[in-house]
C-alpha positions as CSV (number, residue, x, y, z in Angstrom):
1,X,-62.3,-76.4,-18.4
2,X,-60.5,-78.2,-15.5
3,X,-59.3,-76.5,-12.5
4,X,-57.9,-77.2,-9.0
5,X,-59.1,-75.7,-5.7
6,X,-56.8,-74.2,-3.3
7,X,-58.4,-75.5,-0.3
8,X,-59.0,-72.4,1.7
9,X,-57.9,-75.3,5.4
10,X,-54.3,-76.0,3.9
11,X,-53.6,-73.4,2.0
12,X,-53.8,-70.9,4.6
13,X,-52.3,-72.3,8.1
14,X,-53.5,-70.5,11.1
15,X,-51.8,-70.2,14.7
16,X,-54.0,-70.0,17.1
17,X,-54.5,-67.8,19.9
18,X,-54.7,-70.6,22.4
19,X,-51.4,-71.9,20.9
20,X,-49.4,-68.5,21.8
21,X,-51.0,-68.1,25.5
22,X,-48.6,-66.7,28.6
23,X,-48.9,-67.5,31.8
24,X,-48.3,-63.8,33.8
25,X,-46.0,-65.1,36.6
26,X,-45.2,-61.9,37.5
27,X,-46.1,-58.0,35.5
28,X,-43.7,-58.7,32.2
29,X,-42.1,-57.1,30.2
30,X,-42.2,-56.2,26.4
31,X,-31.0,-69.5,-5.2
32,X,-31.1,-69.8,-2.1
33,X,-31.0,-69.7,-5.8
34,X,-31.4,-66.8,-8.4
35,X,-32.2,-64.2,-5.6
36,X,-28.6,-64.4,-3.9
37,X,-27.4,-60.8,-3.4
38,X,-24.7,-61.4,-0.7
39,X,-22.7,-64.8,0.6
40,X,-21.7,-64.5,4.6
41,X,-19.4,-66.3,6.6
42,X,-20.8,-69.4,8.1
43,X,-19.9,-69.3,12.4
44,X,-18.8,-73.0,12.2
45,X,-22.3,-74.3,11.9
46,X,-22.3,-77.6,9.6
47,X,-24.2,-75.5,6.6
48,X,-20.6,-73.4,6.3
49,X,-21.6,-70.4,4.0
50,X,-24.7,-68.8,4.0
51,X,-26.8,-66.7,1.2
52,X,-28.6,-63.4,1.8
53,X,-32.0,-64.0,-0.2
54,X,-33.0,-60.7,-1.4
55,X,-35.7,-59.7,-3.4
56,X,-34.3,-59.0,-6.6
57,X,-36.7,-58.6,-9.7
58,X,-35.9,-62.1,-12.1
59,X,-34.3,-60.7,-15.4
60,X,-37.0,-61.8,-16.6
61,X,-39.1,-61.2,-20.4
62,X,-42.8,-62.7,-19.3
63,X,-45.4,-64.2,-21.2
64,X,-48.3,-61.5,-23.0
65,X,-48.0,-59.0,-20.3
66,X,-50.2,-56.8,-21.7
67,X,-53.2,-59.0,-21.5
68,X,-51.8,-60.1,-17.7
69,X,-52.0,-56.6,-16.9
70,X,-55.7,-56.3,-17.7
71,X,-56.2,-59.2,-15.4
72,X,-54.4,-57.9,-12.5
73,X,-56.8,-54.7,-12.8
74,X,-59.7,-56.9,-12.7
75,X,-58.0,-58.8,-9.5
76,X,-57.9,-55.5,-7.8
77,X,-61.2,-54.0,-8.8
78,X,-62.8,-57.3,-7.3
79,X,-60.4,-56.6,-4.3
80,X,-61.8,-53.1,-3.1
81,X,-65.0,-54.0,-4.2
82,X,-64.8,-56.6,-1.2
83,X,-63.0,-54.6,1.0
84,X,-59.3,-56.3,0.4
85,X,-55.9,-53.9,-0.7
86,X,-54.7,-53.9,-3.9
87,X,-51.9,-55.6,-5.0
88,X,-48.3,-54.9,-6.9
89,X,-47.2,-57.0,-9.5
90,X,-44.8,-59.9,-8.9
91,X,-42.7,-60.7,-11.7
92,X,-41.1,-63.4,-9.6
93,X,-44.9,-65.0,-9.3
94,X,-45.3,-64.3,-13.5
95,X,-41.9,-66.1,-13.6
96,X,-42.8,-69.2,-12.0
97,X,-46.4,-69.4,-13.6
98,X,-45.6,-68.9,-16.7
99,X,-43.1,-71.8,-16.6
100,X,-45.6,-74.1,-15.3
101,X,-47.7,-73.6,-17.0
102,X,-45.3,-74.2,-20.5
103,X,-44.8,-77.5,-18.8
104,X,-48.4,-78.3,-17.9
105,X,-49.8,-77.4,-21.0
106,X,-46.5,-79.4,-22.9
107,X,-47.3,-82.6,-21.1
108,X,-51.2,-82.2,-21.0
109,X,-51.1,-82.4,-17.0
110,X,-54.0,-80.5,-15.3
111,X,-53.6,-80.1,-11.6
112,X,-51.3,-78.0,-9.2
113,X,-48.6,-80.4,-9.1
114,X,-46.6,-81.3,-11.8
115,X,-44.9,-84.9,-13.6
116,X,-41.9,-84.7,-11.4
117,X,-44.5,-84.5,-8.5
118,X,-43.9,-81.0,-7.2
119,X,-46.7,-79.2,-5.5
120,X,-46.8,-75.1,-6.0
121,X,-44.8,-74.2,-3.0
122,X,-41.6,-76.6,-3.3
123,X,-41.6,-74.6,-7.1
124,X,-41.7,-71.6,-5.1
125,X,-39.4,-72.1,-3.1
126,X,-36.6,-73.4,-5.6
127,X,-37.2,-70.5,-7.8
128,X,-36.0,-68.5,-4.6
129,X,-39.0,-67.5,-3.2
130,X,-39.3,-67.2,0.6
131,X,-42.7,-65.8,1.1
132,X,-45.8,-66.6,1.6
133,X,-47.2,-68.3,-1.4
134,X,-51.0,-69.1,-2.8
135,X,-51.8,-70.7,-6.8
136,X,-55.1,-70.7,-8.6
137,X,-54.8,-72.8,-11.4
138,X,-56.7,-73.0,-14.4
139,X,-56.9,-75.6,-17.4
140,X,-58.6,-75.8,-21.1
141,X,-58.1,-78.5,-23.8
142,X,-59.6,-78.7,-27.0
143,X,-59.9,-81.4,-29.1
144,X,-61.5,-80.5,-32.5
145,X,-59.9,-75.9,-32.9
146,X,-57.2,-73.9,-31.9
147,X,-57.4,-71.3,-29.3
148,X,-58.1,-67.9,-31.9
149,X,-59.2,-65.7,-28.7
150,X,-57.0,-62.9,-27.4
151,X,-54.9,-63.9,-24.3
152,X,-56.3,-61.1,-22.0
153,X,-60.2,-63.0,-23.1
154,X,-59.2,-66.1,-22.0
155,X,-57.1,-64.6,-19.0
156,X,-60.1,-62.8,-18.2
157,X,-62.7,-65.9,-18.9
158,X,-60.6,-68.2,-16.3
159,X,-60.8,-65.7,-13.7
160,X,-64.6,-65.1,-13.9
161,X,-65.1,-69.0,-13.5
162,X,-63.0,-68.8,-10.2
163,X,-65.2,-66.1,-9.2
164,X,-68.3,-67.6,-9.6
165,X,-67.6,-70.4,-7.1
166,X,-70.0,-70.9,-4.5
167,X,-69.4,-72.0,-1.2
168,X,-68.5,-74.4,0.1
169,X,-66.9,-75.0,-3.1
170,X,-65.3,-71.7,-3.6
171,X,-61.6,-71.9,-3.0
172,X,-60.3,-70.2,-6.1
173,X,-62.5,-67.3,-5.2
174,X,-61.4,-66.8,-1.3
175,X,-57.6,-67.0,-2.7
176,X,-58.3,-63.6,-5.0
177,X,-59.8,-61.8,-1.9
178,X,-58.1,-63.2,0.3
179,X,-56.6,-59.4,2.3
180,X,-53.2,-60.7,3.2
181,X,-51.9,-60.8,0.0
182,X,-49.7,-58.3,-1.3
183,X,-48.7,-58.9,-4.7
184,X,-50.0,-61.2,-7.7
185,X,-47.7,-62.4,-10.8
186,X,-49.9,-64.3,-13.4
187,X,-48.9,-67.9,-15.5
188,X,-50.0,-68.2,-19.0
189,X,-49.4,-70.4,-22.1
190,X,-50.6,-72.3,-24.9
191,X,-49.6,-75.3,-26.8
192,X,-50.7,-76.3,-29.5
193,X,-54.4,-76.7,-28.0
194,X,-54.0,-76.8,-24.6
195,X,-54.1,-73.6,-22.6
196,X,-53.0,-73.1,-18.9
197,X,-53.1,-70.3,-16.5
198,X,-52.0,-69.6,-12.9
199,X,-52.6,-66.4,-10.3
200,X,-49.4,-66.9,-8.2
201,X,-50.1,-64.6,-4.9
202,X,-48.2,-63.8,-2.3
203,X,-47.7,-62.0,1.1
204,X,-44.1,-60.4,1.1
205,X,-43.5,-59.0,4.6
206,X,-40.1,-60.3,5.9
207,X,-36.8,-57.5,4.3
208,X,-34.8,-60.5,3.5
209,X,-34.2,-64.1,4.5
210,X,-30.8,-65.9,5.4
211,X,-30.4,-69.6,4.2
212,X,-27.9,-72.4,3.5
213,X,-25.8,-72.2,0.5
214,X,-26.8,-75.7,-0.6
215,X,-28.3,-79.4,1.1
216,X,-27.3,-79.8,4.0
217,X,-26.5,-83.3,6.0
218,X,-29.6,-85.2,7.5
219,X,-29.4,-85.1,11.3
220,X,-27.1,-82.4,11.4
221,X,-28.4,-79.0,12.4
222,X,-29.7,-76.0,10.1
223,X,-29.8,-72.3,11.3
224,X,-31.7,-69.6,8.8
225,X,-32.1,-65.9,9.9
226,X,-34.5,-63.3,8.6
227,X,-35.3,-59.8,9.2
228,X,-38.5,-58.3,10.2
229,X,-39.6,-54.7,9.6
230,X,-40.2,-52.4,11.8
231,X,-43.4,-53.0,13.9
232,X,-43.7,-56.9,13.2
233,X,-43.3,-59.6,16.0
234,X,-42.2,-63.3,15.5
235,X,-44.9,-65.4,17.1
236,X,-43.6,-68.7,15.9
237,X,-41.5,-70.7,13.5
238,X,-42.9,-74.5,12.7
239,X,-40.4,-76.6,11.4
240,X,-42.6,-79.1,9.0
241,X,-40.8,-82.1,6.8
242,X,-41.2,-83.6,3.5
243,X,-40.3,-86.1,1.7
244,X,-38.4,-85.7,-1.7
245,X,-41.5,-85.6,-4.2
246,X,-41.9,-88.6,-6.6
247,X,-43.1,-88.5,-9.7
248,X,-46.6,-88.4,-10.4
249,X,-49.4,-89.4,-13.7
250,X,-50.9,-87.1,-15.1
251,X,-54.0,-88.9,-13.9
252,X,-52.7,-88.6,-10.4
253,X,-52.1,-85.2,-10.7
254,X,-55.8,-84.5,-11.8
255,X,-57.4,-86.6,-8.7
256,X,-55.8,-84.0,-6.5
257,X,-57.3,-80.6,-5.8
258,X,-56.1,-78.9,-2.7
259,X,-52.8,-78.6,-1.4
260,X,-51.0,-77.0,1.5
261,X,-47.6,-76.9,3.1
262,X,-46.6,-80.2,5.2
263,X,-48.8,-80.3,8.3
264,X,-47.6,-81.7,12.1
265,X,-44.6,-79.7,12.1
266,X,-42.4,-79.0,15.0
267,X,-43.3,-75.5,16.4
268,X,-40.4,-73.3,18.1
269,X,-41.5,-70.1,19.9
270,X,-39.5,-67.0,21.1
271,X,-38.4,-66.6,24.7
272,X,-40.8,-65.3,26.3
273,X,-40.7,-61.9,27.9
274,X,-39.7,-61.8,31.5
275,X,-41.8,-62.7,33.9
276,X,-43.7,-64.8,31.3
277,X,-44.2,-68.4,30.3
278,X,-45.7,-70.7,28.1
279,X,-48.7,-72.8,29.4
280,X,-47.0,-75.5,27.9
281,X,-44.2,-75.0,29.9
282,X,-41.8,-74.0,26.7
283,X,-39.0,-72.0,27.5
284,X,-38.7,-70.7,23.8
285,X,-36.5,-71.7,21.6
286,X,-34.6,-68.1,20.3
287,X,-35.0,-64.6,20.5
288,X,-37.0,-61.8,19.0
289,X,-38.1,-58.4,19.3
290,X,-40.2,-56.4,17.2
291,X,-38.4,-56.1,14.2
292,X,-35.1,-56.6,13.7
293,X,-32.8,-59.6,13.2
294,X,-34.4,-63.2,14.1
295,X,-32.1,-66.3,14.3
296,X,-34.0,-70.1,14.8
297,X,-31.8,-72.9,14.5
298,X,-33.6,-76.6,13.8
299,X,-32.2,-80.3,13.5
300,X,-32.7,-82.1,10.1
301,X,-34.4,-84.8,12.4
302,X,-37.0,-86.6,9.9
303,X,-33.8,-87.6,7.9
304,X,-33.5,-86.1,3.8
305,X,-36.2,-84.5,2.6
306,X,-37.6,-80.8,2.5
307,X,-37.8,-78.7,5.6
308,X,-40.3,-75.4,5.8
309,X,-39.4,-72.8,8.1
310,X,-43.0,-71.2,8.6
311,X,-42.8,-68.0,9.9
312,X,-45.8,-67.2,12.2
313,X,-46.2,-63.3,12.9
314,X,-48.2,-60.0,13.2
315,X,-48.0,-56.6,13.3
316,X,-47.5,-55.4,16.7
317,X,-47.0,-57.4,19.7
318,X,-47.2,-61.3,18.1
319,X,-48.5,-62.3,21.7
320,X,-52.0,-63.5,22.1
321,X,-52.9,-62.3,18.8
322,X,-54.4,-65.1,16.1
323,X,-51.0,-65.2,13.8
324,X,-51.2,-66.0,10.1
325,X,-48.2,-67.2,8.1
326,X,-45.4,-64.4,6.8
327,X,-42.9,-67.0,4.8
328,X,-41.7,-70.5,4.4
329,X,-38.2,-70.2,3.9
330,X,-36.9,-74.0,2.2
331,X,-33.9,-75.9,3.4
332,X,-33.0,-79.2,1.6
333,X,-31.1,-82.0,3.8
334,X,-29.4,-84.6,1.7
C-alpha cells in the first residue's frame, strides 16, 4: 500500500500573532462553476459579471455510500475520542474524491496530484469549492488477485494505516483530528486491480463567496467578495500565485508526498480600527467588520496563472489572535 502525507507545515498555513500586531496610537476603537446560484452586475471592474458561489449540494449519485458511511463513523468516533467535533458529510468532498480517484486508479498514478499535474486544492477549487480544503490519500495495487473484500473493509483498512502513523511521520493521522474541520466527503474506486481512496475535509465557515465569471486578463485587477457569519472577523487575505500546472509522470507524481497551497503570497489586511496601526506601517487594504459583507480587490501581477485568495480569520475580534485559514477562493488570469 502506497500513500501520500499531507504535511501537517503546508497543509495548514498559520498567521501569526506577531503578523496581525497594532500599534495603540491612541484608545481604538472596535462554477465559479457548478455551485453558481445567482450572476450580479459587474460595477465596471474588468472581470464584468460576477457569480454568487453558494453551497449547493452536487446532484450527485456517489460511489458505495453505504460502506463510506461506516467510515465517517469511525472518523468521528476517533474525533471525540481525541477531543475534536464531529463532522457532517460533504457530498461536494465525496464528489471530487471519488473522481480522482476513478482517474488515479485508471492510470495507475499514486500520489495527491494527478497526470495533468493538478495538486488536491486547484481540483477543489474547479469543482467550485471555496473552502478550506485537506486530502488523505490512500493507494493499493495488486499484481497476482482481484480485490474480493467489501468496500467498507478496505475503506476501513486504509484508514487504520493512516492512524497508526507515528510522529514525526504522522501526517495522515493529524489531518483526521485535526479540530477545524467541519465536514468530510470520502473518494473511492477500483479498477480492475488497483484500488484508490481519499478523505477530502474541509472547514466551511464563510455563507457564500463572490468570484469572477470566468479568466480574467493578466495585469488587470480582480475583486472577489465574501460573507462572514455573524461573530467572525477577517484578519487577513494573502494573495498567493501559481503557475498553470504541467503535466506530470506517474513516477513524478509518486516522489511527491506533501503539498500545500502556493507559499510567499502577497498579504492584504483590513483598515485598522481607529486610532490603530500596523507595526508595519500598513494602512490596510479594505474594510471589515465582524461579520458581514467583505470586499478585497488584488492585481493579477505575477502575469497568467492561478491566484488564491486565502482568507485568514477567527471567531471574535481577528486582532492579535493566531488566525488559521477559513477559504481559498480561486481566480484564473489568462
Amino acid at each position: 500500500m502506497g500513500n501520500g502525507a499531507t504535511g501537517p507545515a503546508r497543509a495548514r498555513k498559520i498567521l501569526r500573532v506577531k503578523d496581525l500586531r497594532l500599534v495603540r496610537v491612541r484608545r481604538a476603537g472596535a462554477a465559479f462553476l457548478a455551485a453558481a446560484s445567482a450572476l450580479l452586475a459587474g460595477a465596471g471592474m474588468p472581470e464584468g459579471r460576477k457569480v454568487l458561489v453558494s453551497r449547493i449540494p452536487p446532484d450527485y449519485a456517489e460511489n458505495v455510500p453505504a460502506a463510506k458511511a461506516e467510515l465517517v463513523k469511525v472518523i468521528n468516533e476517533e474525533r471525540k475520542a481525541h477531543g475534536a467535533p464531529p463532522l457532517a458529510y460533504d457530498l461536494l468532498g465525496a464528489k471530487v474524491g471519488d473522481l480522482f480517484c476513478e482517474d488515479a486508479a485508471r492510470n495507475r498514478t499514486s500520489g495527491h496530484w494527478d497526470l495533468s499535474g493538478r495538486a488536491p486544492y486547484l481540483r477543489w477549487a474547479l469543482a467550485g469549492g471555496y473552502d478550506h480544503h485537506g486530502q488523505n490519500f490512500a493507494a493499493e495495487s495488486r499484481g497476482g488477485y482481484d480485490f474480493t473484500e467489501p468496500p467498507a473493509v478496505l475503506l476501513k483498512k486504509m484508514h487504520a494505516a493512516f492512524m497508526a502513523e507515528e510522529p514525526p511521520n504522522d501526517g495522515h493521522r493529524k489531518t483526521v483530528l485535526d479540530p477545524i474541520w467541519t465536514h468530510v466527503g470520502i473518494g473511492y474506486a477500483v479498477v480492475g486491480r488497483e484500488m484508490r481512496m481519499t478523505e477530502e475535509y474541509s472547514r466551511r465557515v464563510l455563507e457564500w463567496v463572490e468570484l469572477p465569471s470566468g479568466p480574467l486578463p493578466a495585469g488587470k485587477k480582480a475583486t472577489i467578495a465574501f460573507r462572514l457569519p455573524k461573530g467572525w472577523s477577517v484578519g487577513g487575505v494573502e494573495i498567493a500565485w501559481e503557475a498553470v500546472p504541467r503535466p506530470l509522470s506517474r513516477e513524478e507524481i509518486a516522489a511527491r508526498s506533501s503539498y500545500g497551497l502556493p507559499a510567499g503570497g502577497t498579504m492584504l489586511r483590513p483598515y485598522p480600527p481607529p486610532g490603530s496601526t500596523w507595526t508595519t506601517g500598513e494602512k490596510g487594504s479594505f474594510r471589515a467588520s465582524m461579520g458581514g459583507r467583505v470586499e478585497v480587490a488584488f492585481p493579477l501581477e505575477r502575469g497568467p496563472g492561478h491566484y488564491y485568495a486565502i482568507v485568514y480569520g477567527a471567531e471574535g475580534e481577528a486582532f492579535g489572535k493566531r488566525l488559521l485559514p477559513l477559504a481559498a477562493p480561486l481566480v484564473v488570469a489568462e
